[in-house]
N, C-alpha and C positions, 0 to 999 in steps of 0.2 A: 651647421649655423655657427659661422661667430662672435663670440663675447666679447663686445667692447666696450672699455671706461674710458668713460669723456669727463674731464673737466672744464668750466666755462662754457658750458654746450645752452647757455641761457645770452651769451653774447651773441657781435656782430657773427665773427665767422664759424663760431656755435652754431647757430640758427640752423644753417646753410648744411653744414657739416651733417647735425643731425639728420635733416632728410636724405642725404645721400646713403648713411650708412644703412637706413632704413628700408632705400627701396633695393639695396642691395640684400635685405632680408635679414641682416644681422642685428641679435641681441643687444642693446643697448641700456646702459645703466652710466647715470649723468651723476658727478657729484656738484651743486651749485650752493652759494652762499642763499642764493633767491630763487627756487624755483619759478619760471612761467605758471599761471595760472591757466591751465590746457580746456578746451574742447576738446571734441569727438575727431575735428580737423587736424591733429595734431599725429605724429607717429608715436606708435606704442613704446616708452621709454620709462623705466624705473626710475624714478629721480629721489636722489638722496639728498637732503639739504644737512651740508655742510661746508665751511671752513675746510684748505689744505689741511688746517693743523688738528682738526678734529678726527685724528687718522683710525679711531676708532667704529668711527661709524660707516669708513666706507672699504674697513679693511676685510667682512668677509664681500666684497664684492669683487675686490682685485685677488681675492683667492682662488676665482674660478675664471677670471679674466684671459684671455690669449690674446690682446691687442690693449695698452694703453694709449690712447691721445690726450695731451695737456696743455689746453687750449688756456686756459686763466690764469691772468695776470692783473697789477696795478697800472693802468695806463697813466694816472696822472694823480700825483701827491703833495702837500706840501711840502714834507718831510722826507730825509732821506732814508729813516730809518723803517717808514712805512714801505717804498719801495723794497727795502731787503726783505723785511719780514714776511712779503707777501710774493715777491718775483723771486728769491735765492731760499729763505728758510721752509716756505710753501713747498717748493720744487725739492728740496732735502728729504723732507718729511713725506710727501708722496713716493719717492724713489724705496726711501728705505720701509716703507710698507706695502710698496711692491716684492723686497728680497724675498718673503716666505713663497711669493710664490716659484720661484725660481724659471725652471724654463716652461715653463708652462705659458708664460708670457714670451710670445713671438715676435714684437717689437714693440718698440717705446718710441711716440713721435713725440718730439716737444717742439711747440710755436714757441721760437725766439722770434727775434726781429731783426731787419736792416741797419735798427739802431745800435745793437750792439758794436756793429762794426767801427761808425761814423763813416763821414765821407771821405772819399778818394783823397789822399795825401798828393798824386804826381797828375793828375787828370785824366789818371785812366778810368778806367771801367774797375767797380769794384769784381772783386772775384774770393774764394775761398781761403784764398792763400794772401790777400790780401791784412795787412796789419789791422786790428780791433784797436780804435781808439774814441770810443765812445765820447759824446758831446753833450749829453743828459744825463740825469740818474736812471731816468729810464732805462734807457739803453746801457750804464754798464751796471743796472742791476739785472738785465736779459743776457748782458755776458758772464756775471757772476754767475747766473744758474745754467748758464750752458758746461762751467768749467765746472759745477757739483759733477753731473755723467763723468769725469775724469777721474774727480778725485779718489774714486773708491769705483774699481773695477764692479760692471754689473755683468750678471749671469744674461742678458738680452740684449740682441740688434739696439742699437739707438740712433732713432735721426732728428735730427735738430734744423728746421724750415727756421730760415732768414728771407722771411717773404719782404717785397718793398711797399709802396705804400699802395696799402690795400681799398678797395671803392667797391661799390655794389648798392644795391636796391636793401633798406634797411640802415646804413651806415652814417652815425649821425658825423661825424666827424669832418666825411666829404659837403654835407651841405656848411661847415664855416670855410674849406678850402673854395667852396663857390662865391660865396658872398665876398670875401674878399677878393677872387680873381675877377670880380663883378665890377666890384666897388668902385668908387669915386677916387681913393688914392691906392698906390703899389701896397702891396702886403708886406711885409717883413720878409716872408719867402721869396715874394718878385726877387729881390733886394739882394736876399742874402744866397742862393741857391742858384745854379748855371743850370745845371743837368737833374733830370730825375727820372725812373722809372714808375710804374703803376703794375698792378697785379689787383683782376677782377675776382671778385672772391670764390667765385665757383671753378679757379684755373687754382686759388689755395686749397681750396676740397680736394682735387683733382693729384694736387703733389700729396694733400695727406695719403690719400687712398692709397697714390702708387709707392709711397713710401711704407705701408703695411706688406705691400706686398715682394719689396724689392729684393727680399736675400740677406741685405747686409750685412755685415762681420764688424763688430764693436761699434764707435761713433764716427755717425759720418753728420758733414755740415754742408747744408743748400742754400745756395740763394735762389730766392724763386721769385720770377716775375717775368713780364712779358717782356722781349728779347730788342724793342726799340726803346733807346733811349730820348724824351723830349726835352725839348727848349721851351721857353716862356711862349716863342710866338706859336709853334705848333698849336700848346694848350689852349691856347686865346682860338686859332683856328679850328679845333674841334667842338671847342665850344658852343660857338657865334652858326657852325654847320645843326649843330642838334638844335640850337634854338631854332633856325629858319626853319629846320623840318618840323617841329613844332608847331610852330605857331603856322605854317602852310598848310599844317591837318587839319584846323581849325576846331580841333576837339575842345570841349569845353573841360575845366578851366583851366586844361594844360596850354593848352592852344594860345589862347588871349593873354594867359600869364606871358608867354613867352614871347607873342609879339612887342607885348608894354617892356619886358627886360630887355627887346634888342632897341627901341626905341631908346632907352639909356646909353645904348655900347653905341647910340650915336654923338652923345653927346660928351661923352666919357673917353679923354685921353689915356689907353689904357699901359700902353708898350713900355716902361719904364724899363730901363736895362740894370742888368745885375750888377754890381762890383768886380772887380776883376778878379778876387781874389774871392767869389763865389765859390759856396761849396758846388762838387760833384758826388752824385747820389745815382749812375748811372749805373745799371749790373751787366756782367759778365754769366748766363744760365746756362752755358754749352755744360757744366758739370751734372747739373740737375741732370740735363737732356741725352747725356750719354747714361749717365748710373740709374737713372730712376725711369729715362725714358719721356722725360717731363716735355710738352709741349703747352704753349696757351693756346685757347680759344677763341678767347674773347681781347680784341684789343680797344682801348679808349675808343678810338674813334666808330666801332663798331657799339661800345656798350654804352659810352654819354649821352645820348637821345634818352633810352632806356633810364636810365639811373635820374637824369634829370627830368624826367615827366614823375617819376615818380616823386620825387619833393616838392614838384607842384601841386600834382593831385593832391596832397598831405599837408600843405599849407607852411612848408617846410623854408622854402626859397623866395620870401618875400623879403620888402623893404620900402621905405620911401625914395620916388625916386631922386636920382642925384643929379648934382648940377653944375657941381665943381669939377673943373676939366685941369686935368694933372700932364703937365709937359714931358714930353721924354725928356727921360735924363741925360 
């Protein structure tokens, strides 16, 4: 049976993660600033509440550890100094409380992000070897902590997931990407962004796992995400598909929700065109998919039905509706 320490395993792709590791039968000990408050429904998981920096309290648990996963981060701050302390000095302090244990720990995965890198400079396809020039703090506080794993040789495999933008059932994030692709006028993203990829979050479970188990030899870095790249109008068209299926089931209240939102997207000039000079957010995962073996599963237009009944059910995807019809650009 294997040991493994998760941190952020109370987040989105926490959540998820945990039960995989669980039906795989492996030991489990969660370090979280908030533990979930568990049922009976829940997998049997040691949960330690702390802060990365309280390296005390979860240091004899990485003592007997064979698999780290470090899933928690700051996703959104006012501050830039909040970002470091929590995405670079977090990640320091966990690493160097991992050293005692030495190789006893079999791999270290850490969730960066696609942020770190920023978008395509020439319009290609991001890829590994691609230049990092981050456009948030976010993102180059996800690259500052991918360059701690450098700066001080570790005695363990490390892999570093640059998954792209993640969605799934649970993800609060994806319902303000709806409401705005929804909306009455273009989003900033319409606007600002040509290219993008998506990655369903049980296809990021899926690189975590295979990346525990892949071999590796020092730091290696993935982009992970599902292998088609979309445009505005695709998203608009996978969308407008899950609602109809929707609301054709007639199931209540996913059903009806969904025929009252396509009733909107009739009235709703939605197709606004990017700037020319939009970013591209599109990935290159032939690297994943040779070294790690990485494939998806789940693509948008298989998993939006899914994802979106679910923030109906939940009262998640409402609004009044609109009436303002917005011109293509």
């Amino acid at each position: 049976m294997a040991r493994v320490f998760v941190t952020g395993g109370s987040g989105f792709v926490g959540a998820h993660l945990l039960r995989a590791l669980d039906a795989r039968g492996d030991q489990i000990t969660c370090a979280s600033r908030t533990p979930p408050v568990l049922d009976g429904g829940h997998p049997p998981i040691e949960w330690i509440r702390a802060d990365l920096h309280d390296t005390a309290a979860y240091a004899r648990a990485l003592s007997t550890a064979h698999y780290v996963i470090h899933l928690a981060g700051l996703l959104a701050a006012r501050r830039r100094k909040d970002y470091i302390r929590t995405n670079v000095d977090g990640t320091r302090a966990l690493i160097d409380t991992c050293r005692p244990a030495g190789e006893r720990i079999h791999c270290f995965v850490y969730m960066s992000s696609i942020a770190a890198m920023g978008p395509a400079e020439d319009g290609a396809l991001l890829s590994e070897d691609s230049p990092c020039q981050p456009r948030t703090e976010y993102g180059a506080s996800k690259l500052r902590a991918e360059q701690v794993f450098r700066e001080a040789p570790v005695p363990w495999p490390v892999v570093i997931l640059r998954p792209s933008f993640v969605y799934g059932i649970g993800d609060e994030r994806g319902v303000t990407f709806l409401r705005e692709l929804l909306g009455p006028r273009p989003s900033a993203s319409r606007l600002t962004v040509h290219t993008i990829s998506f990655c369903h979050v049980s296809d990021v479970v899926r690189a975590c796992l295979l990346a525990l188990e892949a071999g590796t030899i020092g730091v290696r870095t993935y982009l992970i995400a599902e292998p088609k790249t979309y445009v505005w109008s695709d998203i608009d068209a996978i969308v407008e598909r899950a609602l109809r299926r929707l609301a054709a089931s007639r199931d209540a209240p996913a059903g009806t929700l969904a025929a009252r939102l396509l009733e909107d997207l009739h009235e709703v000039q939605r197709y606004a065109s990017p700037a020319r000079d939009a970013e591209r957010w599109g990935c290159d995962t032939s690297t994943a998919a040779r070294e790690l073996g990485f494939r998806t599963t789940r693509s948008l237009d298989e998993a939006a039905e899914e994802v979106i009944r679910f923030y109906l059910e939940n009262g998640k995807l409402t609004w009044p509706r609109a009436r303002t019809v917005v011109r293509e650009a």
